[in-house]
C-alpha positions in Angstrom: 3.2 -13.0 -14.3 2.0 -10.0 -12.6 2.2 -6.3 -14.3 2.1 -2.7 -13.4 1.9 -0.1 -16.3 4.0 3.1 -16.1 3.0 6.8 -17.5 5.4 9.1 -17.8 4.7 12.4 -18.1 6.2 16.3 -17.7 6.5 17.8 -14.1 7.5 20.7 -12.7 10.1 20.1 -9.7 9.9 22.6 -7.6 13.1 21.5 -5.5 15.1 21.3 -9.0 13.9 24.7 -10.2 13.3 23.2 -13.1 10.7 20.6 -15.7 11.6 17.2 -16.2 10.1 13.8 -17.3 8.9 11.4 -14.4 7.6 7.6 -14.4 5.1 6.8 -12.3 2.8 3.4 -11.7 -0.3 4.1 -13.3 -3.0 3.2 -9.8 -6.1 1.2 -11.1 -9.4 1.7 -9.5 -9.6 0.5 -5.8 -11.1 -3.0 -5.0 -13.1 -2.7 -1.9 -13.8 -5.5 1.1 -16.9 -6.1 -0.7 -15.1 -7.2 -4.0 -12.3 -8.9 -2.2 -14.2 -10.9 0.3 -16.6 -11.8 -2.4 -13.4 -13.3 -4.8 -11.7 -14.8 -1.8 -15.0 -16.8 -0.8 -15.3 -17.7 -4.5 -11.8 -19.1 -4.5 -11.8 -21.0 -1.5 -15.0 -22.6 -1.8 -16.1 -21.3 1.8 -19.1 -19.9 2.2 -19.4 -16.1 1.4 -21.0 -15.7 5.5 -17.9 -17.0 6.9 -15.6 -15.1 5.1 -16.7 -11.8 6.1 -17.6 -13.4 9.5 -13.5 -14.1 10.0 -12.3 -11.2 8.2 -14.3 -8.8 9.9 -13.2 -10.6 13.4 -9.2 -10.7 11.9 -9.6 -6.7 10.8 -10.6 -5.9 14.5 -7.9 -7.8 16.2 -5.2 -6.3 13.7 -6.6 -2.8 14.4 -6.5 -3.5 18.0 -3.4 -5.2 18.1 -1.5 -2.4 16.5 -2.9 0.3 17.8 -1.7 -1.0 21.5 1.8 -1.2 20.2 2.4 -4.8 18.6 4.0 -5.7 15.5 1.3 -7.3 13.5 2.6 -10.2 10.6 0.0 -11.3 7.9 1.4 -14.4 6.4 2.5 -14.2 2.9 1.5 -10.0 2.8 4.6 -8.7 5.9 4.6 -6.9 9.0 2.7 -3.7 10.4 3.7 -1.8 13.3 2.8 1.7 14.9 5.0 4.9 14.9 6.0 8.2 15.6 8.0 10.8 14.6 8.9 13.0 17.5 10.7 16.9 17.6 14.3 16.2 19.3 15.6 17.9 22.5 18.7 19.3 24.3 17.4 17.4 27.1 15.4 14.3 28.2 13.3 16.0 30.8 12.1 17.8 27.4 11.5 14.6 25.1 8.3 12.7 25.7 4.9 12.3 24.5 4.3 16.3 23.8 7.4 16.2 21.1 5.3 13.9 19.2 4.2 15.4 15.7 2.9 12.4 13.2 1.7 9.2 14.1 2.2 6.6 11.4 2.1 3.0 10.5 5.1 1.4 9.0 4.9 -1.5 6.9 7.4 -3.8 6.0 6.5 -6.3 2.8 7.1 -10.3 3.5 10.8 -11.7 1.8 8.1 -13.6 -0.6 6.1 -10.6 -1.2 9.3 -8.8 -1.7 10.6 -11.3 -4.4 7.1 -10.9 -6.1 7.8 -7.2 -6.2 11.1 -7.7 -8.0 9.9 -9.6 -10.5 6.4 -7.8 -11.5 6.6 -6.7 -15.5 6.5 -3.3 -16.1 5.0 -2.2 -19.2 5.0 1.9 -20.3 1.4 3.4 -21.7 1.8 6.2 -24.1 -1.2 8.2 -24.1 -1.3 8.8 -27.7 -0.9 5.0 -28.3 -3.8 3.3 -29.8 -2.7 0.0 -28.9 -3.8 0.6 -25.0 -7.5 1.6 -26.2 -10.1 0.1 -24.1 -7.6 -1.8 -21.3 -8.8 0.7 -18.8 -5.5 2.6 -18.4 -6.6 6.0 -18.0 -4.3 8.2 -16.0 
């Protein structure tokens, strides 16, 4: 089973006017393309050149795909799709491209990849606990 660990720790909330305890996941260092091409070519048994041959052609078409206003689905991971948030105005003549503030992509996980989410463990690190020495929780 999967696992995320949790540190919680003292913050100031400014909206609260006040200092209270919050949990957080606890981020662990990034994996880059190198590292996951490289365990994805090990896995399948393909060879390392093709891999990065068809990711690097599949990362191109999904850039380019979204960015000209398709919804994007990677089996198995969910859906990607561009866009905006715009200022709102008495009239339409007003509204258009100009009112446009943030461009964003919104990302919407895969039922599967949602039901995985649900049942990841979730374990809390205490910093002053011992028993998470060397695990490479350090947050």
């Amino acid at each position: 089973m999967a696992k995320v660990w949790l540190k919680t720790k003292l913050q100031n909330l400014a909206m609260k006017k006040k200092e209270a305890y919050v949990t957080r996941s606890v981020t662990l260092p990034r994996i880059d393309k190198e590292q996951l091409l490289e365990r994805a070519a090990d896995n399948s048994g393909i060879s390392r050149g093709i891999v990065y041959a068809a990711a690097d052609a599949i990362c191109r078409e999904f850039e380019n795909q979204l960015l000209n206003g398709h919804s994007v689905e990677i089996p198995l991971v969910g859906s990607f799709r561009f866009g905006v948030n715009a200022k709102a105005t008495d009239t339409e003549k007003e509204a258009g491209a100009a009112q446009v503030y943030r461009r964003k992509i919104l990302y919407l996980p895969s039922k599967a990849l949602w039901r995985k989410l649900q049942q990841v463990r979730l374990i809390g690190v205490n910093e002053d606990d011992d028993s998470n020495a060397g695990s490479g929780i350090n947050g």
